[in-house]
Biotite code that builds the C-alpha atoms (Angstrom):
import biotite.structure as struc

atoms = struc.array([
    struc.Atom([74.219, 4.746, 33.860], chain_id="A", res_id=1, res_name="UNK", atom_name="CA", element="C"),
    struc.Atom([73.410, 5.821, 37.454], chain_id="A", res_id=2, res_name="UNK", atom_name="CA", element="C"),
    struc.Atom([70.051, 6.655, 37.006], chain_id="A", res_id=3, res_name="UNK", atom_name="CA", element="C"),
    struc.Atom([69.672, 3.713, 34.320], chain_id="A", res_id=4, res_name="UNK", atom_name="CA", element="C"),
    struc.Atom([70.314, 1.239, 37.001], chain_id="A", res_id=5, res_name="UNK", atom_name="CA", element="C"),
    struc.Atom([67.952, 3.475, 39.639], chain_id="A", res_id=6, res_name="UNK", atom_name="CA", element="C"),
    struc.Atom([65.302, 3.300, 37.136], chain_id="A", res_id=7, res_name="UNK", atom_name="CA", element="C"),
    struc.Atom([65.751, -0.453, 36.391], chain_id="A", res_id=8, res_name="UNK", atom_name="CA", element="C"),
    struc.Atom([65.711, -0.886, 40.112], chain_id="A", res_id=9, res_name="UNK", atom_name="CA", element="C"),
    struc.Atom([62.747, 1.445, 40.947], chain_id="A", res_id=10, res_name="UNK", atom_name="CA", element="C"),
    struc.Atom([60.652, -0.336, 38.036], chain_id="A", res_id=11, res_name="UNK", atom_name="CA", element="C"),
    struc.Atom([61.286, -3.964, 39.319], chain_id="A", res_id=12, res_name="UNK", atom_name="CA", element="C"),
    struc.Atom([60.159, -3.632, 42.619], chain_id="A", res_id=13, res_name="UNK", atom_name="CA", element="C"),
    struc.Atom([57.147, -1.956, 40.953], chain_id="A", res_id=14, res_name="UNK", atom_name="CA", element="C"),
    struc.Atom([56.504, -5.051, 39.152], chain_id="A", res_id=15, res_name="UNK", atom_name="CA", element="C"),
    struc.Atom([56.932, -6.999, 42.117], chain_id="A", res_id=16, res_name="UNK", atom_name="CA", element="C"),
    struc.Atom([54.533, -5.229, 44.208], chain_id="A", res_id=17, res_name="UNK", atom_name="CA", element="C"),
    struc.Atom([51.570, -5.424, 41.469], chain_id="A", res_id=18, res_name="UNK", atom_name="CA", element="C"),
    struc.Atom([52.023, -8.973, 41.703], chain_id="A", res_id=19, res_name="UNK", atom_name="CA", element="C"),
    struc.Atom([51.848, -9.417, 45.394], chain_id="A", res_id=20, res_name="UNK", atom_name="CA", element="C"),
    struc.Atom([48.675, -6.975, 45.160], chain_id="A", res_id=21, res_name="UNK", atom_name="CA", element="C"),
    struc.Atom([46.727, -8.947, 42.604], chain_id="A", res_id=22, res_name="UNK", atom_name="CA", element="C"),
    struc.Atom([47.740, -12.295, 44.095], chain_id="A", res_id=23, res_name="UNK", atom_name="CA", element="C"),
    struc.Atom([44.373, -13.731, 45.386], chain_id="A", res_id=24, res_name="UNK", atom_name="CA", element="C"),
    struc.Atom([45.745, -14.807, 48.682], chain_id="A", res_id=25, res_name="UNK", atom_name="CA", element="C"),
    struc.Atom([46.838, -11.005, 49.739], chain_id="A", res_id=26, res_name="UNK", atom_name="CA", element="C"),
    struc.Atom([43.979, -9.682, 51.435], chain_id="A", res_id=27, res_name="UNK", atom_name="CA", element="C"),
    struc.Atom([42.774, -6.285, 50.397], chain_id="A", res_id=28, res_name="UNK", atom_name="CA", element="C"),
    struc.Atom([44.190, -3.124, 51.674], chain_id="A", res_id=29, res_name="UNK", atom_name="CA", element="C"),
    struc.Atom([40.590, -1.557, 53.278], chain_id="A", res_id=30, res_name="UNK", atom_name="CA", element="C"),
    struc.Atom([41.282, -4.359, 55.468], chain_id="A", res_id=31, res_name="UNK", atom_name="CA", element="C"),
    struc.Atom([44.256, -3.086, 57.032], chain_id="A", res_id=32, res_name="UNK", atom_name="CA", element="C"),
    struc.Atom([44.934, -0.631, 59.877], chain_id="A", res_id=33, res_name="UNK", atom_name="CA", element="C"),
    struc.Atom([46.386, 3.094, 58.931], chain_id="A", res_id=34, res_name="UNK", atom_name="CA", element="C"),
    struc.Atom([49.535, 3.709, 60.549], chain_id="A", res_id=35, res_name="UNK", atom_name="CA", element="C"),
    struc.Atom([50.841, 7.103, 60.793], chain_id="A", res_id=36, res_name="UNK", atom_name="CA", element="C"),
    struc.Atom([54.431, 7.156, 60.781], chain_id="A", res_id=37, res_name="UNK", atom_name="CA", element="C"),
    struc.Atom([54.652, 11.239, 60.087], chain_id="A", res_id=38, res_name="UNK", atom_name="CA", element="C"),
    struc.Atom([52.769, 13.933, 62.327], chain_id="A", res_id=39, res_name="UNK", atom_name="CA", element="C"),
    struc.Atom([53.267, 17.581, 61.609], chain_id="A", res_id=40, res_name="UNK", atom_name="CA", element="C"),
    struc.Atom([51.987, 20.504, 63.299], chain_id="A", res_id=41, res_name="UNK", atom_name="CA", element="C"),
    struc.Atom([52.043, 22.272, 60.255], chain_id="A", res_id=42, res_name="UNK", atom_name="CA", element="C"),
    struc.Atom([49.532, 23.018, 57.385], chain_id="A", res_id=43, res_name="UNK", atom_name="CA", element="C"),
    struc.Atom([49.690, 20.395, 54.562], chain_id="A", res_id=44, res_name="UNK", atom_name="CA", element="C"),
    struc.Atom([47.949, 21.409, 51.601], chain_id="A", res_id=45, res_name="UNK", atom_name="CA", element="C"),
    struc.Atom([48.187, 18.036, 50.023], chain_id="A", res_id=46, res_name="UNK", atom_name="CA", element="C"),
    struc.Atom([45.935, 16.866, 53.219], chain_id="A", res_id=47, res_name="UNK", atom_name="CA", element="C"),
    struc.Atom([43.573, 19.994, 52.842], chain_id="A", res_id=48, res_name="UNK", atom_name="CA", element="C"),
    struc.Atom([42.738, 19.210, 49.098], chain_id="A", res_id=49, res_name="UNK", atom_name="CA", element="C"),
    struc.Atom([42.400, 15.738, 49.922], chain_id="A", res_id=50, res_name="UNK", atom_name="CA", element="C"),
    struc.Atom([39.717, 16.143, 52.690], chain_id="A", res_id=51, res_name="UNK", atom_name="CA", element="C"),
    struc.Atom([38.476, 19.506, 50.685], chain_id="A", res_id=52, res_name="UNK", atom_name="CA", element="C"),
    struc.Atom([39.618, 21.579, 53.585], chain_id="A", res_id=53, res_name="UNK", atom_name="CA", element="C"),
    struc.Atom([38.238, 19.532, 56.934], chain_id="A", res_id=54, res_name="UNK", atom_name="CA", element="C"),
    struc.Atom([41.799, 18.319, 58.143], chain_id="A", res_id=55, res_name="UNK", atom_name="CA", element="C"),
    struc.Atom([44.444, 21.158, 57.656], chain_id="A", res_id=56, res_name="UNK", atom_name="CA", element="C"),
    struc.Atom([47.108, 19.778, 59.918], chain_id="A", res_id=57, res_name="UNK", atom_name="CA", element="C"),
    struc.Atom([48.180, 15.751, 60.405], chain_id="A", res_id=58, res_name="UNK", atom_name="CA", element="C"),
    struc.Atom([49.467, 16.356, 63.961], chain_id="A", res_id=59, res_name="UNK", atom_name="CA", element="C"),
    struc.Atom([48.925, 14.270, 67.335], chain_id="A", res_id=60, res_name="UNK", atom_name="CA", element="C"),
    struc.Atom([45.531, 15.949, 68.383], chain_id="A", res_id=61, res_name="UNK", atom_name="CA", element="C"),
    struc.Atom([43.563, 15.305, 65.233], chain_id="A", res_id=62, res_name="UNK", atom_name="CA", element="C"),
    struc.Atom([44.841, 11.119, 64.378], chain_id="A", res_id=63, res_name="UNK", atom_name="CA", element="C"),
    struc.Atom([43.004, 9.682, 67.453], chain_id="A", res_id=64, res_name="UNK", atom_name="CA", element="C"),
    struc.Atom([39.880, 11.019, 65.715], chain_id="A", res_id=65, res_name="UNK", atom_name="CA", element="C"),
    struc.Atom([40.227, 10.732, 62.471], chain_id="A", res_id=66, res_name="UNK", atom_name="CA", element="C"),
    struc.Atom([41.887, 6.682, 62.396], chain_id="A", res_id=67, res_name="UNK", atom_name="CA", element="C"),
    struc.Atom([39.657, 5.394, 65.407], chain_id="A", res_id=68, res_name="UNK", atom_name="CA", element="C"),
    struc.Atom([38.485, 2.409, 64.467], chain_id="A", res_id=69, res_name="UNK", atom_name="CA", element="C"),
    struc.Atom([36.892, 1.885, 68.561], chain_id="A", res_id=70, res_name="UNK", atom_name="CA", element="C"),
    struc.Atom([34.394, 4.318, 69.811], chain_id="A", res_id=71, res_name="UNK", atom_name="CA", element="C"),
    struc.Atom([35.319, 5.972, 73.201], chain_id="A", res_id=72, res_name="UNK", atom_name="CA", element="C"),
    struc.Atom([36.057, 3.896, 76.270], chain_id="A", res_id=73, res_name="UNK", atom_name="CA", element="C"),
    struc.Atom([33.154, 5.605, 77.942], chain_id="A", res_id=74, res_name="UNK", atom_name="CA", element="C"),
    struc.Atom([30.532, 4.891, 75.161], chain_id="A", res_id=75, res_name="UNK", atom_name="CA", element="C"),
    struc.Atom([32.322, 1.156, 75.213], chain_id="A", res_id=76, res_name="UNK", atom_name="CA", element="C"),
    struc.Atom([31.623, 0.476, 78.703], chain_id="A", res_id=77, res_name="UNK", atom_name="CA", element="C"),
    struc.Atom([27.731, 1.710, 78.194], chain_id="A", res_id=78, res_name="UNK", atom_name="CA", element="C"),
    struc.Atom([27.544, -0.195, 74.953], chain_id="A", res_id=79, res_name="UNK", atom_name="CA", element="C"),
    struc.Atom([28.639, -3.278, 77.554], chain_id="A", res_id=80, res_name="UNK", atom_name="CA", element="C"),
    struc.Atom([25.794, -2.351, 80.410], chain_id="A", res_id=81, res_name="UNK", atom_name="CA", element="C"),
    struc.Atom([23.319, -2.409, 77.914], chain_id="A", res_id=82, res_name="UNK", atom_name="CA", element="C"),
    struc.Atom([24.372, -5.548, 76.314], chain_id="A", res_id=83, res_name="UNK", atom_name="CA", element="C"),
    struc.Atom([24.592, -7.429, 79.737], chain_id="A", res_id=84, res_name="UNK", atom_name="CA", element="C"),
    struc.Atom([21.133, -5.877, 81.450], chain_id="A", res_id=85, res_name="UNK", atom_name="CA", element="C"),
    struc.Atom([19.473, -7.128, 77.542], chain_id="A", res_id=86, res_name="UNK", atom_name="CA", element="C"),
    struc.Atom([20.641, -10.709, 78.385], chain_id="A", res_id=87, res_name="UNK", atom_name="CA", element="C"),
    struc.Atom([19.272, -10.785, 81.495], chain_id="A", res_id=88, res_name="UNK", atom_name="CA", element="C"),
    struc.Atom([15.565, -10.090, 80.307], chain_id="A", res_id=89, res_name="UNK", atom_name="CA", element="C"),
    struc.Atom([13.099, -13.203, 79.373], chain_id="A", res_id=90, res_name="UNK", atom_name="CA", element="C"),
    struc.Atom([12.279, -13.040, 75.546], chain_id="A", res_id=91, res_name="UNK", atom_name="CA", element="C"),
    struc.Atom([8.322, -13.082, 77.249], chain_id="A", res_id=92, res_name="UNK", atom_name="CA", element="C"),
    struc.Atom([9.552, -9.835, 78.891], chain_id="A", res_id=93, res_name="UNK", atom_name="CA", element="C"),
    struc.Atom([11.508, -8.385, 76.212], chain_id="A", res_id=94, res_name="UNK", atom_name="CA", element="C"),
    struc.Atom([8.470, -9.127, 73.710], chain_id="A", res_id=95, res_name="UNK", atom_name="CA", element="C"),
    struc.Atom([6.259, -7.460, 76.581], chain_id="A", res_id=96, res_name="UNK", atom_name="CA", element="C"),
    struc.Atom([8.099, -4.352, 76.864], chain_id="A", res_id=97, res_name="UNK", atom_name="CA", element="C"),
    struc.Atom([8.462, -4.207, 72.818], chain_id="A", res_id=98, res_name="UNK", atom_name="CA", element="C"),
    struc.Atom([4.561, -4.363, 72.640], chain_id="A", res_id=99, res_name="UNK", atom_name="CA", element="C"),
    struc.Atom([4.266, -1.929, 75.016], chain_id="A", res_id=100, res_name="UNK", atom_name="CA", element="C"),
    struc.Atom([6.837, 0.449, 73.336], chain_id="A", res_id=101, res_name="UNK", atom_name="CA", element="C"),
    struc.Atom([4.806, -0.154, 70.309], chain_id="A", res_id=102, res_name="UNK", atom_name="CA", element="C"),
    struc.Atom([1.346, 0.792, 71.800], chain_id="A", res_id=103, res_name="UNK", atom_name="CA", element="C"),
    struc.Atom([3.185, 3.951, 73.442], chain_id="A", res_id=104, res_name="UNK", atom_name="CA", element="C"),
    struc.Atom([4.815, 5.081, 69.939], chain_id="A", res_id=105, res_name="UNK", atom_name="CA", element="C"),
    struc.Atom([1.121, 4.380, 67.929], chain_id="A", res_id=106, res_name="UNK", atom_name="CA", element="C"),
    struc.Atom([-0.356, 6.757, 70.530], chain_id="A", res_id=107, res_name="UNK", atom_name="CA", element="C"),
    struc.Atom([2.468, 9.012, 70.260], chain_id="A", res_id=108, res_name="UNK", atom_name="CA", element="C"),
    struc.Atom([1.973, 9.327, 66.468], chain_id="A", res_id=109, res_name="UNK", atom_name="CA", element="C"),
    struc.Atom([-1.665, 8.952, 66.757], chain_id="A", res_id=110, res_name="UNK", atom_name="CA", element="C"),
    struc.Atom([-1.921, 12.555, 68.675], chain_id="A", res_id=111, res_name="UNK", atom_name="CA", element="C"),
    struc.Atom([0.630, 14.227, 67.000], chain_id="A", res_id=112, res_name="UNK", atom_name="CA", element="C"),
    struc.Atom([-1.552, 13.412, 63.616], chain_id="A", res_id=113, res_name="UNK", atom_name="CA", element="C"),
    struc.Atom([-4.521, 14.432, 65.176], chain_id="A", res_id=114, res_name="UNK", atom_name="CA", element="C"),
    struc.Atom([-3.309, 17.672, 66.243], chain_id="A", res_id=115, res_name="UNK", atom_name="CA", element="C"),
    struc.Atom([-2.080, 18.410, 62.686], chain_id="A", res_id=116, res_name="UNK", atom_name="CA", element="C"),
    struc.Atom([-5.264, 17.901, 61.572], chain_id="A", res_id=117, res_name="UNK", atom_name="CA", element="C"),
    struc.Atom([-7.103, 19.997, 63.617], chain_id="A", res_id=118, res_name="UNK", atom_name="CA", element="C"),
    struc.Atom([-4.806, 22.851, 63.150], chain_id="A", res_id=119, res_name="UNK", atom_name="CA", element="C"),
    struc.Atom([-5.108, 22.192, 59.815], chain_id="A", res_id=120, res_name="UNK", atom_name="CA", element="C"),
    struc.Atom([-9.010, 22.805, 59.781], chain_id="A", res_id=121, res_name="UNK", atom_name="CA", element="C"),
    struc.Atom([-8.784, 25.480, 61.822], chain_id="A", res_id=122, res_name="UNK", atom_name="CA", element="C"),
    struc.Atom([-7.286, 27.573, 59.739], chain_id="A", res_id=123, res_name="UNK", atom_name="CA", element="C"),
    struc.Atom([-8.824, 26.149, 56.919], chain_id="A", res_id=124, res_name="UNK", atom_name="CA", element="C"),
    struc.Atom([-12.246, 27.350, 58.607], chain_id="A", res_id=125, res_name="UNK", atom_name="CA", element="C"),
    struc.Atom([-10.188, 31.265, 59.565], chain_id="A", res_id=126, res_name="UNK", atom_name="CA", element="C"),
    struc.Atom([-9.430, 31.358, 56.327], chain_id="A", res_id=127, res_name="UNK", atom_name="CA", element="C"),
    struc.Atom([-12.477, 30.410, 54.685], chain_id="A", res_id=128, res_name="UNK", atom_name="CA", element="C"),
    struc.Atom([-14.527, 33.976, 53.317], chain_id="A", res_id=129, res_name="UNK", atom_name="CA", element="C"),
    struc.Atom([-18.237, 33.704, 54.839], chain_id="A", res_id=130, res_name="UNK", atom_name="CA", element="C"),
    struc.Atom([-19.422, 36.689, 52.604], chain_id="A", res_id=131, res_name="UNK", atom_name="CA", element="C"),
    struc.Atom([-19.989, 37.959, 49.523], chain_id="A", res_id=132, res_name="UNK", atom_name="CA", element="C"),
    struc.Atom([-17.825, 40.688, 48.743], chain_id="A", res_id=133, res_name="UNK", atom_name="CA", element="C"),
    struc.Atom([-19.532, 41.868, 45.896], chain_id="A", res_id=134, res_name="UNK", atom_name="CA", element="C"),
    struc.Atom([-23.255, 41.789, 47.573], chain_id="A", res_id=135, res_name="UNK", atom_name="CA", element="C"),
    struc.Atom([-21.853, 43.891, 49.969], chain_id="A", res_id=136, res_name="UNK", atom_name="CA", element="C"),
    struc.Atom([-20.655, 46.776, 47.540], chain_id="A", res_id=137, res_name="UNK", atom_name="CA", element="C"),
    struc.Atom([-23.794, 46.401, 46.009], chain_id="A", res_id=138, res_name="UNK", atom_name="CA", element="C"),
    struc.Atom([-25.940, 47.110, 49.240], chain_id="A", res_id=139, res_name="UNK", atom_name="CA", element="C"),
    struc.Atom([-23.670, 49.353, 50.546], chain_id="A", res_id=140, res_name="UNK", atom_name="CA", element="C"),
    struc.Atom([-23.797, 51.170, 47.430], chain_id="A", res_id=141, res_name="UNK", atom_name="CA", element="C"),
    struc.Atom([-27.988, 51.041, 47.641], chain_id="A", res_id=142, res_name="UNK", atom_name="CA", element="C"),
    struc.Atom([-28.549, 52.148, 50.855], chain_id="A", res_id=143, res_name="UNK", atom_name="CA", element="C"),
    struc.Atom([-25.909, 55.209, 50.301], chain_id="A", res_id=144, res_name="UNK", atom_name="CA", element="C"),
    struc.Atom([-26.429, 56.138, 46.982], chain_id="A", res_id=145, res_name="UNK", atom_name="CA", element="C"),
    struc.Atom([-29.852, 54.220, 46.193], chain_id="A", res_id=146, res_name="UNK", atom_name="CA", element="C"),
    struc.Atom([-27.997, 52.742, 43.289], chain_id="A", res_id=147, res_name="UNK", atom_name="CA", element="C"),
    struc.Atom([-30.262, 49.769, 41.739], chain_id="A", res_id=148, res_name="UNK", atom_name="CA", element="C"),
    struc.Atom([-33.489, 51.352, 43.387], chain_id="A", res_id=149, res_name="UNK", atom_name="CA", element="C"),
    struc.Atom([-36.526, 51.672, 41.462], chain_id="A", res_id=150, res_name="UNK", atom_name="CA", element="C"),
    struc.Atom([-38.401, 55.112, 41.322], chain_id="A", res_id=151, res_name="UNK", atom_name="CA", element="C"),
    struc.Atom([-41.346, 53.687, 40.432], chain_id="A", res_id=152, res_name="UNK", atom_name="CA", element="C"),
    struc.Atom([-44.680, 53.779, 43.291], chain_id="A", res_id=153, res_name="UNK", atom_name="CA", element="C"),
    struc.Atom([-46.597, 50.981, 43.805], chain_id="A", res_id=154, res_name="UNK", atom_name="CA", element="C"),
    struc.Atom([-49.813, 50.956, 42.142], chain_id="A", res_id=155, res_name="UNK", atom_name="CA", element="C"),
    struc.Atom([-52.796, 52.308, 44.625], chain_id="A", res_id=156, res_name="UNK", atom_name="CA", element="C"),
    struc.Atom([-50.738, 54.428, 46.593], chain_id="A", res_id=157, res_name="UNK", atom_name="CA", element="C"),
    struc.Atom([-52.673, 57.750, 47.241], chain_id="A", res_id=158, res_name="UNK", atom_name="CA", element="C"),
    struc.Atom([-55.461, 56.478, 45.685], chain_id="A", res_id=159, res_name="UNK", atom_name="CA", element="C"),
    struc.Atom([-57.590, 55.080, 48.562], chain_id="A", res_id=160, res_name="UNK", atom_name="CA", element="C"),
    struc.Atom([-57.464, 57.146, 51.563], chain_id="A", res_id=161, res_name="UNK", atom_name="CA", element="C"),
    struc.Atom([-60.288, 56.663, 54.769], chain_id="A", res_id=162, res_name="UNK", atom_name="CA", element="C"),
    struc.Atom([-60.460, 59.787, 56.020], chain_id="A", res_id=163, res_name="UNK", atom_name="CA", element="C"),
    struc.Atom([-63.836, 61.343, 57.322], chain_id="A", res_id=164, res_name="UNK", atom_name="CA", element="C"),
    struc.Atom([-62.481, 65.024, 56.691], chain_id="A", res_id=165, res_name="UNK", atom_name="CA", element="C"),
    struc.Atom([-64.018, 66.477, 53.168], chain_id="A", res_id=166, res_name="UNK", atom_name="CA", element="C"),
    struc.Atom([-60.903, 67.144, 51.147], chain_id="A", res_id=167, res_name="UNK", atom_name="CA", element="C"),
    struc.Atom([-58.444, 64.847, 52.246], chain_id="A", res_id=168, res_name="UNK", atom_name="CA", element="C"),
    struc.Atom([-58.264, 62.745, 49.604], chain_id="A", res_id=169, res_name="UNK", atom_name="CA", element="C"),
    struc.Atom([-56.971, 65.774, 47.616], chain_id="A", res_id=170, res_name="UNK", atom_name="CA", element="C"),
    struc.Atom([-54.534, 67.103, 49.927], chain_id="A", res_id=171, res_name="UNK", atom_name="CA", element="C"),
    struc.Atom([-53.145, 63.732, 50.239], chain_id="A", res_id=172, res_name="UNK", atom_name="CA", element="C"),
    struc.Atom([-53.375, 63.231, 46.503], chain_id="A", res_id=173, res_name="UNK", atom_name="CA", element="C"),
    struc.Atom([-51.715, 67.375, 46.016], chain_id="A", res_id=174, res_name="UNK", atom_name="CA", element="C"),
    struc.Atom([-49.301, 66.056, 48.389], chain_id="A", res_id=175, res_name="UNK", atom_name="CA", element="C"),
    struc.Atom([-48.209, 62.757, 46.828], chain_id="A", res_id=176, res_name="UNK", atom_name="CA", element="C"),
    struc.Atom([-46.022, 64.732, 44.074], chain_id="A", res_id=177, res_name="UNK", atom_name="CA", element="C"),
    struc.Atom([-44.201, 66.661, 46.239], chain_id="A", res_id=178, res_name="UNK", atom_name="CA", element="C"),
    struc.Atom([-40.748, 66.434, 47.773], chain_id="A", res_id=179, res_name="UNK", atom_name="CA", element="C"),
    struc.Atom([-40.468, 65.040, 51.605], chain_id="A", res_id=180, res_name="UNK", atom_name="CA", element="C"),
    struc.Atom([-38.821, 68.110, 53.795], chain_id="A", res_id=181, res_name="UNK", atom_name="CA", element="C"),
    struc.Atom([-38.408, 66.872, 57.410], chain_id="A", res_id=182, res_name="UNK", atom_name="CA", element="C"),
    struc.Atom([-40.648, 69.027, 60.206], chain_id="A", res_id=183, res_name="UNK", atom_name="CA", element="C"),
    struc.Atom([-39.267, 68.673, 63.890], chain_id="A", res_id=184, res_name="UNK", atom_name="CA", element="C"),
    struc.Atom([-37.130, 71.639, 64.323], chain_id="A", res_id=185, res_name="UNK", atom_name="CA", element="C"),
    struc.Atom([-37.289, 73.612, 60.692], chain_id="A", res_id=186, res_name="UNK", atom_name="CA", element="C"),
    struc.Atom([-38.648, 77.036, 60.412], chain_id="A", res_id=187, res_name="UNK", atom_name="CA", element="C"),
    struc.Atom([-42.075, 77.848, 59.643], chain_id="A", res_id=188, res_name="UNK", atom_name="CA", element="C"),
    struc.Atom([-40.869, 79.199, 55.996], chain_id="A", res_id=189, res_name="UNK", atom_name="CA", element="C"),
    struc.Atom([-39.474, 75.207, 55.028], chain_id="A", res_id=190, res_name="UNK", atom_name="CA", element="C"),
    struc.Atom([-42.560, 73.312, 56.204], chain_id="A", res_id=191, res_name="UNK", atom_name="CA", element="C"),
    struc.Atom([-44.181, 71.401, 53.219], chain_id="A", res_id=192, res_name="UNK", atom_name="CA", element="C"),
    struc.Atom([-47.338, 72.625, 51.492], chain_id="A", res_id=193, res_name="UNK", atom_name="CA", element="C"),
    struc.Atom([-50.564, 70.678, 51.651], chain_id="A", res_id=194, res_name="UNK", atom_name="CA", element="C"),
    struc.Atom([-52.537, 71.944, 48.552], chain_id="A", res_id=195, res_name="UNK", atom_name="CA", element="C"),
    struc.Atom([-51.311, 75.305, 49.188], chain_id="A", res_id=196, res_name="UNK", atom_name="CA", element="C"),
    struc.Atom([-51.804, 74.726, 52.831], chain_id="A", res_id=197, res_name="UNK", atom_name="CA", element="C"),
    struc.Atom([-49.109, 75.290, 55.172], chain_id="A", res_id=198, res_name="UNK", atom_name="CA", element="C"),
    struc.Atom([-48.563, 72.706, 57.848], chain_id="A", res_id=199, res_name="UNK", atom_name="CA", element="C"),
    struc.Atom([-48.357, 73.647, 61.803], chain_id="A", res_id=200, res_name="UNK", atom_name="CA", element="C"),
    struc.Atom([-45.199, 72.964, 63.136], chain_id="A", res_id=201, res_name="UNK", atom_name="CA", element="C"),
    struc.Atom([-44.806, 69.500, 65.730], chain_id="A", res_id=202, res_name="UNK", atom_name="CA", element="C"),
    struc.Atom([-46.405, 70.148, 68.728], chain_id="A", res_id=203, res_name="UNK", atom_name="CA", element="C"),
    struc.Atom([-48.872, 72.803, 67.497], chain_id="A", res_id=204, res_name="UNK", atom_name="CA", element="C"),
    struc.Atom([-52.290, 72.443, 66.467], chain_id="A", res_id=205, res_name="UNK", atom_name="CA", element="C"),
    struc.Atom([-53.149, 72.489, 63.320], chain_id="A", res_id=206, res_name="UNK", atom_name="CA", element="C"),
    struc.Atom([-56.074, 74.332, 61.093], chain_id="A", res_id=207, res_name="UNK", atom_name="CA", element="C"),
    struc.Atom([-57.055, 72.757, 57.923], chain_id="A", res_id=208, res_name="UNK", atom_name="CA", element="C"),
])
C-alpha cells in the first residue's frame, strides 16, 4: 500500500507538471537560465556520453565556461569602446571610410587574383613540351645509325668533271665506287686507290 500511495503521489504531480508545461502562458524552458545546484570533481559518465566525451567532470572550473551566457568582462568593455567611438562618427564619415574600406579590399582581391593567374601561366608555359619527342628519336637515330637515309646518288654525280689532266675523268669515275678511308695520319698501306693508283700521303706531293 506504501508504494501504491508513492506511486499515486509520484504520478499526480506528473500530471500536474505536463499541464503547467503545455499551458500557453508558461514560457518555454530554452528561455530560462541553467542553475547548477551539484558540482563534482569527479568523472561523471552520464555527462561524458552526453557531451560525447568534451566535459568529463561538472566541477567549479569548467561551469563559468560552459553556462556563460556574457562574454568576458574584458571583451565587454571593448565591445563598449567600439560601440561609443561608432556613435561619435558622421554617417558622411562612416559612409567615407566604408567606401574607402571597399576600394582597399577590391584592390586587395584584385592582386591576389592577379597573382594566381600569373602563377598559373607560368607553370602552364614550364610545363608546356616545346618539342617533338618522337622527331628527335628519329634524327638522333639518322645521324647515328643513318636510319631513314637513302643510298641512292644523285643523278650526274661523277659524270661531269672539268679537269684539264687527261684521265681524270676516269680516276674520278674508278674512284666513285669505292669506299671513303680517311688520309691525314694512316699508313701508306690504307690510303685509297685511284684506278690502281696509290695516293701520296697529306703534305706530300703527289705523281699521277
Amino acid at each position: 500500500p506504501s508504494v501504491l500511495d508513492s506511486f499515486a503521489l509520484l504520478s499526480g504531480q506528473l500530471n500536474t507538471l505536463n499541464k503547467v508545461l503545455k499551458h500557453e502562458k508558461t514560457p518555454l524552458l530554452r528561455n530560462q537560465v541553467i542553475i547548477p545546484l551539484v558540482l563534482s570533481p569527479d568523472r561523471d559518465e552520464e555527462i561524458m556520453r552526453q557531451t560525447e566525451g568534451r566535459v568529463p567532470v561538472f566541477s567549479h572550473e569548467v561551469v563559468p565556461d560552459h553556462l556563460r551566457t556574457k562574454p568576458d568582462p574584458e571583451v565587454e568593455e571593448q565591445e563598449k569602446q567600439l560601440i561609443t567611438d561608432a556613435a561619435r562618427i558622421s554617417p558622411d564619415a562612416a559612409q567615407k571610410q566604408i567606401q574607402s574600406l571597399n576600394k582597399m579590399c577590391s584592390n586587395l582581391l584584385e592582386k591576389i587574383s592577379k597573382e594566381e593567374r600569373e602563377s598559373e601561366s607560368g607553370g602552364l608555359r614550364q610545363n608546356k613540351q616545346t618539342f617533338n619527342p618522337a622527331d628527335t628519336n628519329a634524327l638522333v637515330a639518322a645521324v647515328a645509325f643513318g636510319k631513314g637515309l637513302s643510298n641512292r646518288r644523285p643523278p650526274g654525280s661523277g659524270a661531269s668533271v672539268q679537269s684539264g689532266q687527261p684521265g681524270a675523268g676516269a680516276i674520278i669515275a674508278g674512284a666513285s665506287g669505292m669506299q671513303q678511308v680517311p688520309m691525314t695520319g694512316a699508313p701508306a698501306q690504307q690510303q685509297p686507290m685511284l684506278a690502281g693508283v696509290q695516293m701520296a700521303p697529306a703534305g706530300q706531293p703527289g705523281k699521277v
